[in-house]
OpenMM code with the backbone's topology and positions (N, CA, C; nanometers):
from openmm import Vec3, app, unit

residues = "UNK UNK UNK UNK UNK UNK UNK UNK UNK UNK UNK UNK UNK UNK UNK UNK UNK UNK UNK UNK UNK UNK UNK UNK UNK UNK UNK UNK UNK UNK UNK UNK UNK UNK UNK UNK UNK UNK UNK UNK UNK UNK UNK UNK UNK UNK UNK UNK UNK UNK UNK UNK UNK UNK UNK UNK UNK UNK UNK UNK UNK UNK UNK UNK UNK UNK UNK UNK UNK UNK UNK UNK UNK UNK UNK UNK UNK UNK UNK UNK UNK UNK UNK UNK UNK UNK UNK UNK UNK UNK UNK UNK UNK UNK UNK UNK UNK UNK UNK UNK UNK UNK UNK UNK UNK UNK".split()
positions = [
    Vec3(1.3791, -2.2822, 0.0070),
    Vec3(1.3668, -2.1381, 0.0219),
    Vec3(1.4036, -2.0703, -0.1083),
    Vec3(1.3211, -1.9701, -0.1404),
    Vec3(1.3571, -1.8748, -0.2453),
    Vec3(1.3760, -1.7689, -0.2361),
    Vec3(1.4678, -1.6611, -0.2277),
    Vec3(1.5148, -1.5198, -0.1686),
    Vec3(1.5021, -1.4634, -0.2969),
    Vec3(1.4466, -1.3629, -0.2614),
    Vec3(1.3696, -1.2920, -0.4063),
    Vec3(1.3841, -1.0623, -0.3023),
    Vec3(1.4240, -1.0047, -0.4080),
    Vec3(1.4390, -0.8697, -0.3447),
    Vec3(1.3153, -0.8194, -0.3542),
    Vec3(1.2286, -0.7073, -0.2828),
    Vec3(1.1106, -0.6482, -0.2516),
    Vec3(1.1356, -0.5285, -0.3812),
    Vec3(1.2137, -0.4812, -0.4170),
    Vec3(1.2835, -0.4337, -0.5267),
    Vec3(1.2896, -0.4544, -0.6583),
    Vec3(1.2722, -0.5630, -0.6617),
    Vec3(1.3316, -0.6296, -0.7592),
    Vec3(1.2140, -0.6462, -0.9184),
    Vec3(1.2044, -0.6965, -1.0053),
    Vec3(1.0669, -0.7045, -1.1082),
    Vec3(0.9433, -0.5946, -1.1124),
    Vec3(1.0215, -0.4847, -1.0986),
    Vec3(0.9065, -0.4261, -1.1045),
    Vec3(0.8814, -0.3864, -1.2602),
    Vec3(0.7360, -0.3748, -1.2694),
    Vec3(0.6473, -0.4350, -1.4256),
    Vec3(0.6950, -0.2973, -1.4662),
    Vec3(0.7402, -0.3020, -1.6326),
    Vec3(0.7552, -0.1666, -1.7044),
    Vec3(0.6161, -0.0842, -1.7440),
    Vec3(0.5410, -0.1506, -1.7370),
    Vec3(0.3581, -0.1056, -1.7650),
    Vec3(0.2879, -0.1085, -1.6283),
    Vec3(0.3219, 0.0586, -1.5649),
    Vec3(0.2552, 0.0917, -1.4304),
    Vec3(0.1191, 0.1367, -1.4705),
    Vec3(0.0375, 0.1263, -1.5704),
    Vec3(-0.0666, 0.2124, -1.6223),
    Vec3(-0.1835, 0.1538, -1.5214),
    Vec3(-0.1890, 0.0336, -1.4431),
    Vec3(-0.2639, -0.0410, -1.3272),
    Vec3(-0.1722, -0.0681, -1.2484),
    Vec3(-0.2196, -0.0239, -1.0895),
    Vec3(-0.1777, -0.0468, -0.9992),
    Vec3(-0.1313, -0.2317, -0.9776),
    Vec3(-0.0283, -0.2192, -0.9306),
    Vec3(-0.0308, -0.4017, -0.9135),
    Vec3(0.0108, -0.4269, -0.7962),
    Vec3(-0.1245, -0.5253, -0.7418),
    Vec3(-0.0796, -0.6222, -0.6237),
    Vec3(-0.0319, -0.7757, -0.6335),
    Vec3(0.0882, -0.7733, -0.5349),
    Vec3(0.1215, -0.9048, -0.5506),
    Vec3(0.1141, -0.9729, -0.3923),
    Vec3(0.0452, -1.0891, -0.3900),
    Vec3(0.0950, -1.1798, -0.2549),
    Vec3(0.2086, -1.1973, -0.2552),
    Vec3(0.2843, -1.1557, -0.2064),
    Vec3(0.4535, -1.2357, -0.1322),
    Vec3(0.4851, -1.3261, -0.0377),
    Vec3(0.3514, -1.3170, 0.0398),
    Vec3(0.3415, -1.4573, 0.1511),
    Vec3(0.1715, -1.4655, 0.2134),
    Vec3(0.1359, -1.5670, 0.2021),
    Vec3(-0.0022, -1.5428, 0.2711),
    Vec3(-0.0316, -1.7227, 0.3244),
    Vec3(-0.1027, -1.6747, 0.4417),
    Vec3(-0.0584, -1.7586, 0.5688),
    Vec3(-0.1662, -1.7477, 0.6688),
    Vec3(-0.2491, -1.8756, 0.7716),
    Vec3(-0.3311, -1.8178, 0.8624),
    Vec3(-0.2607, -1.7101, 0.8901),
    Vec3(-0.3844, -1.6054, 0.9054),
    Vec3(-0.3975, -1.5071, 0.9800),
    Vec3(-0.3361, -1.3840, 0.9586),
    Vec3(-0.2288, -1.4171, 0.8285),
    Vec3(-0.1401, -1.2942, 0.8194),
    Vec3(-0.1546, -1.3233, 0.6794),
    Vec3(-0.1327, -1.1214, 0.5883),
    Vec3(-0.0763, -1.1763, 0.4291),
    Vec3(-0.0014, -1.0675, 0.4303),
    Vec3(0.0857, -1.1070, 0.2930),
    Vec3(0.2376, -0.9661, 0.2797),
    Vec3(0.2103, -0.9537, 0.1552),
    Vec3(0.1690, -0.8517, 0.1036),
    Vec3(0.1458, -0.7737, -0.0728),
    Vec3(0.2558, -0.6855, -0.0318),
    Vec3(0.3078, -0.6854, -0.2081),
    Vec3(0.3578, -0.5838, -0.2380),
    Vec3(0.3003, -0.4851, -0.2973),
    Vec3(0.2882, -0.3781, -0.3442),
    Vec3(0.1828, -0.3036, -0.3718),
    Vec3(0.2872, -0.2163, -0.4801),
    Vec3(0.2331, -0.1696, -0.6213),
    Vec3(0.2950, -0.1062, -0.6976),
    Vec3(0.2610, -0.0105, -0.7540),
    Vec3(0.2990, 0.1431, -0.7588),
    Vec3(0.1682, 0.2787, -0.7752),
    Vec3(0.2779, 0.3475, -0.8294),
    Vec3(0.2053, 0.3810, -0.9653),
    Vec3(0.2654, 0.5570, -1.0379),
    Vec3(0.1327, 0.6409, -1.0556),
    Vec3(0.1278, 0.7383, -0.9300),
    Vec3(-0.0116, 0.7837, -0.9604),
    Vec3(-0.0568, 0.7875, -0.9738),
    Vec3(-0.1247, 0.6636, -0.9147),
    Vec3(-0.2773, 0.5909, -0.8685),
    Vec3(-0.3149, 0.6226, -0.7451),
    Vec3(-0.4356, 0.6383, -0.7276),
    Vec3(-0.5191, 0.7118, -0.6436),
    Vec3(-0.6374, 0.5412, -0.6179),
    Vec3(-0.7656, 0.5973, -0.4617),
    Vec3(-0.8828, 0.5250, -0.4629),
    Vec3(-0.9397, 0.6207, -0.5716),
    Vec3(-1.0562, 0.5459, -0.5783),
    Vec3(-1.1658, 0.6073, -0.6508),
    Vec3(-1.1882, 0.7393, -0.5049),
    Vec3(-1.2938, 0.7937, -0.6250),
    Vec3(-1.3285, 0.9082, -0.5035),
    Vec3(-1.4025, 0.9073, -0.4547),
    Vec3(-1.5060, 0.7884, -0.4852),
    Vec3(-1.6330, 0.7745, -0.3853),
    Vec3(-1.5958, 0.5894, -0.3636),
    Vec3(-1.5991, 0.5819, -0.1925),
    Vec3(-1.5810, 0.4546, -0.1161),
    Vec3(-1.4842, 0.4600, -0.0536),
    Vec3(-1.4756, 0.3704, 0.0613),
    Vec3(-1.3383, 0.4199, 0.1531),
    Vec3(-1.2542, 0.2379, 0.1578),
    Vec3(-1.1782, 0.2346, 0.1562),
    Vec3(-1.1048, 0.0888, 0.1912),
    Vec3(-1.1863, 0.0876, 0.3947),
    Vec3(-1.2290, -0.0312, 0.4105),
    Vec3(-1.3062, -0.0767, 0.5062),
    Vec3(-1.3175, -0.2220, 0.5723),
    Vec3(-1.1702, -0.2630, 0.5818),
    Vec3(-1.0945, -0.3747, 0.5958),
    Vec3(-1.1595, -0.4899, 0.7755),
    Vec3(-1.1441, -0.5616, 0.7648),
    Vec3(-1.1679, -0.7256, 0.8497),
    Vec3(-1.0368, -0.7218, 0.9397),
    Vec3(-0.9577, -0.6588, 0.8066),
    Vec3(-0.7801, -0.7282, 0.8802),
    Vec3(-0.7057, -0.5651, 0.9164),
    Vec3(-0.6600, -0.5744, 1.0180),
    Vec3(-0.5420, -0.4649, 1.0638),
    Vec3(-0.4432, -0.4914, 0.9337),
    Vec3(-0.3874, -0.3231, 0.8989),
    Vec3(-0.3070, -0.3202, 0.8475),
    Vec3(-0.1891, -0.2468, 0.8508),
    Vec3(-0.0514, -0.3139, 0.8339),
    Vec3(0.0386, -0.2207, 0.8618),
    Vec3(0.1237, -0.2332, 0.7150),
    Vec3(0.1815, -0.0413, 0.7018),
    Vec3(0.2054, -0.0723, 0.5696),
    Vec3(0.3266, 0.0420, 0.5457),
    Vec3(0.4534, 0.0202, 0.4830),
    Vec3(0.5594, 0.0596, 0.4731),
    Vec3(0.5632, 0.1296, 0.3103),
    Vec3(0.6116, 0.2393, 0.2867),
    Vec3(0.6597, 0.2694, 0.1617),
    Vec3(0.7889, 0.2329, 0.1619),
    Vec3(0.8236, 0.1939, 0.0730),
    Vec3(0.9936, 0.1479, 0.0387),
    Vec3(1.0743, 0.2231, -0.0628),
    Vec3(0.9866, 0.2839, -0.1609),
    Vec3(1.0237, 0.3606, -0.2525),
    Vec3(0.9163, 0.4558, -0.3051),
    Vec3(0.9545, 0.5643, -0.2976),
    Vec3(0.8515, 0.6414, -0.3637),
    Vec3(0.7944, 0.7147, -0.2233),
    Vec3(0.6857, 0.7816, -0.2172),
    Vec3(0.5835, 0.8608, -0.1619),
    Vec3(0.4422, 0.8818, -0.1866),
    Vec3(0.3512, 0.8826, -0.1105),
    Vec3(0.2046, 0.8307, -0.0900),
    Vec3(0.1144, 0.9017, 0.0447),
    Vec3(0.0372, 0.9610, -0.0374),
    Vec3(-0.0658, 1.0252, 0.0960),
    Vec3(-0.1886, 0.9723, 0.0908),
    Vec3(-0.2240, 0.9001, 0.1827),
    Vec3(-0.2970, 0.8194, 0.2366),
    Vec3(-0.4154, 0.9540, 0.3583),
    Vec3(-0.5191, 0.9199, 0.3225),
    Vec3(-0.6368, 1.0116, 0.3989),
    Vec3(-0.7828, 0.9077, 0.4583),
    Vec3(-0.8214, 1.0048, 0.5861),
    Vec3(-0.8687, 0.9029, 0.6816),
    Vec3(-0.9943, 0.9793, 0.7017),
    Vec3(-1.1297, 0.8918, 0.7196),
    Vec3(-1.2016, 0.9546, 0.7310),
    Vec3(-1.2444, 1.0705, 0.8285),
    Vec3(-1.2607, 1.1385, 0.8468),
    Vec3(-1.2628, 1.2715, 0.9261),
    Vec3(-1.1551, 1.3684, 0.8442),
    Vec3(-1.0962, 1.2991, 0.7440),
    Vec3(-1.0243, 1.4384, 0.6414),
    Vec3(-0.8814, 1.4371, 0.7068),
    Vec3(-0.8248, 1.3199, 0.8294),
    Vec3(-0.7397, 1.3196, 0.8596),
    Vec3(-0.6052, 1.2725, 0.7441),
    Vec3(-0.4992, 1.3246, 0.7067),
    Vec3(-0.4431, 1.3175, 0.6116),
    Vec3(-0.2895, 1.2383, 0.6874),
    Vec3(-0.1746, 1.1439, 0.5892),
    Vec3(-0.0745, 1.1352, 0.6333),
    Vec3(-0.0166, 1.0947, 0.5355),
    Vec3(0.1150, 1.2042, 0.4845),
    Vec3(0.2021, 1.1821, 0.4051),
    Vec3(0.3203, 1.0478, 0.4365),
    Vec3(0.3806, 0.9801, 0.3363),
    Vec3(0.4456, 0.8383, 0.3800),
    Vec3(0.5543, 0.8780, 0.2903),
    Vec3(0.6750, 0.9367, 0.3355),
    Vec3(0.7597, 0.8699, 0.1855),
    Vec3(0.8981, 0.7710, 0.2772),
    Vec3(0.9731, 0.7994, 0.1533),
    Vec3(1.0320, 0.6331, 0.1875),
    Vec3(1.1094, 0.6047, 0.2971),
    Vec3(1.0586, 0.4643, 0.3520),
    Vec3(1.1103, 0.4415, 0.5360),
    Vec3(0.9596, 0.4650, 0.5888),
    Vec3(0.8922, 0.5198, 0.5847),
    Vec3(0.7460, 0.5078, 0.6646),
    Vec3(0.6694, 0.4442, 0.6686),
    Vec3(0.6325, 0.3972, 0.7848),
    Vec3(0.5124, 0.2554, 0.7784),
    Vec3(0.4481, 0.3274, 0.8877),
    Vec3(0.2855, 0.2146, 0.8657),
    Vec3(0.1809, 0.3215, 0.9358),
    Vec3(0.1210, 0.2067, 0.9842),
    Vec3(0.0476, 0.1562, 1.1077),
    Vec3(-0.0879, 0.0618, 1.1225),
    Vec3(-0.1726, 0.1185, 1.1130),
    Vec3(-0.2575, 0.0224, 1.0791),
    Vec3(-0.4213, 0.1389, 1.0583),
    Vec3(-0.5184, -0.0213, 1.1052),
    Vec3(-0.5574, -0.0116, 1.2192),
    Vec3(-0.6484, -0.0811, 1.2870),
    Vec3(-0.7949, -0.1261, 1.1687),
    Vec3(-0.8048, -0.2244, 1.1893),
    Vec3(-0.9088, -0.3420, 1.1551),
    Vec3(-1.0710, -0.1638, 1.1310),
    Vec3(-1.1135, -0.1958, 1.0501),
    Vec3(-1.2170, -0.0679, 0.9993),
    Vec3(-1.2195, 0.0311, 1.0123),
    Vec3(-1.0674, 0.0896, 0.9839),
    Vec3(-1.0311, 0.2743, 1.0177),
    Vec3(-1.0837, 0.2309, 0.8219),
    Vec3(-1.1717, 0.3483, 0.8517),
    Vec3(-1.1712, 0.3941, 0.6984),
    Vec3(-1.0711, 0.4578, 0.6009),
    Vec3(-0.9838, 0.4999, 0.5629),
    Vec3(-0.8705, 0.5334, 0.4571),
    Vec3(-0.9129, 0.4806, 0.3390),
    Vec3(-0.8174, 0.5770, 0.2340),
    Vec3(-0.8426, 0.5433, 0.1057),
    Vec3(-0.6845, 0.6235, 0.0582),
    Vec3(-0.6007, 0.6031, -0.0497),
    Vec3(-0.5435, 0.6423, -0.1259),
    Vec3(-0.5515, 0.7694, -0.1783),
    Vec3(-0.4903, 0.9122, -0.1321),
    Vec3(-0.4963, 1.0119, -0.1818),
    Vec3(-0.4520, 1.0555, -0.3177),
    Vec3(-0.3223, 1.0097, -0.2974),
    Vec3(-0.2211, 1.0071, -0.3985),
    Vec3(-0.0697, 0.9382, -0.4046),
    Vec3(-0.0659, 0.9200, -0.4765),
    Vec3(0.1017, 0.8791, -0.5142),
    Vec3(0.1873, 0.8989, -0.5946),
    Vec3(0.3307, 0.9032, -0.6016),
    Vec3(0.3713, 1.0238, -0.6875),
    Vec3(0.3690, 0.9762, -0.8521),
    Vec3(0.3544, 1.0314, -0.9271),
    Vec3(0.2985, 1.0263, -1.0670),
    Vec3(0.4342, 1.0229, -1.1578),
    Vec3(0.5323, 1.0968, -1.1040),
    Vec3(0.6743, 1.0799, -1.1387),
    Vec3(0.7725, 0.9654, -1.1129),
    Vec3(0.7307, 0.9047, -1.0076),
    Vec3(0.8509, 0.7639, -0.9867),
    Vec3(0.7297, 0.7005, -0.9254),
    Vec3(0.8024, 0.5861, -0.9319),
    Vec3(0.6984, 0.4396, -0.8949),
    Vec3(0.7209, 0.4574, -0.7074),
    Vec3(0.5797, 0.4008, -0.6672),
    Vec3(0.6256, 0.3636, -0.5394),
    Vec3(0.5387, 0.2037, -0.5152),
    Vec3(0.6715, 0.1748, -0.4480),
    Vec3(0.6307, 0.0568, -0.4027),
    Vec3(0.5960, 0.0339, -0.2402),
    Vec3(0.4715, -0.0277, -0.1857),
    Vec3(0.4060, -0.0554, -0.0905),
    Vec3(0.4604, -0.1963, -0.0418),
    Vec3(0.4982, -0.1896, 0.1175),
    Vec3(0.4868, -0.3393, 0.1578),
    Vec3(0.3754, -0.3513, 0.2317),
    Vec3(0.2882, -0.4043, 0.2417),
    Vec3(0.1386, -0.4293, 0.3560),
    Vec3(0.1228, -0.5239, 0.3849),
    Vec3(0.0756, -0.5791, 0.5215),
    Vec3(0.0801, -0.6798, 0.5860),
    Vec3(-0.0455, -0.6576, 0.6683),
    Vec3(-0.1643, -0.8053, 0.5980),
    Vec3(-0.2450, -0.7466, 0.6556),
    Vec3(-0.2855, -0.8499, 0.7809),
    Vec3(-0.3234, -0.8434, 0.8575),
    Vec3(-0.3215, -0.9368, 0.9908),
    Vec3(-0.4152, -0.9444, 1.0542),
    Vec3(-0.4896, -1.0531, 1.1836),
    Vec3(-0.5934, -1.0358, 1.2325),
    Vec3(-0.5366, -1.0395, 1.3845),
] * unit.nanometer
topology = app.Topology()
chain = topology.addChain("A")
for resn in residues:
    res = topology.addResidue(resn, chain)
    for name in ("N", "CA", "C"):
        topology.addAtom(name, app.Element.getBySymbol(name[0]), res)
């Protein structure tokens, strides 16, 4: 076993978003997710296979759903978002890093 903090290494060059696997496994995977005001693009929606449930740990992130449904996340909030809900990345805060836990599952 290797105990490693969710906290912990985060890259001094946020200029790209960074995903990391932390565990991936039939049927389930755990990214960490790393954002200084990174956004989706503005045309395409994330349109996922796998249910996802996904926690901010640090930082704050508004996440928007198709029909213009909007939901602010800051830290302590986790959300599921069922297997082809369309969402995409609104924003995230541009001032401090936030870090994402997501777990994506079938």
């Amino acid at each position: 076993m290797i105990r490693k903090n969710i906290s912990a290494d985060i890259p001094g060059n946020t200029s790209k978003e960074v995903f990391e696997d932390i565990v991936s496994a039939d049927g389930v995977r755990i990214e960490r997710i790393i954002s200084n005001g990174h956004s989706s693009p503005d045309s395409g929606w994330y349109d996922q296979d796998e249910n996802e449930w996904v926690m901010v740990i640090k930082g704050s992130a508004r996440l928007v759903f198709e029909g213009d449904q909007e939901v602010l996340l800051c830290e302590g909030d986790y959300l599921n978002i069922p297997r082809h809900t369309k969402h995409k990345v609104a924003w995230t805060d541009p001032d401090n890093i936030t870090v994402w836990l997501a777990v994506f599952y079938r």
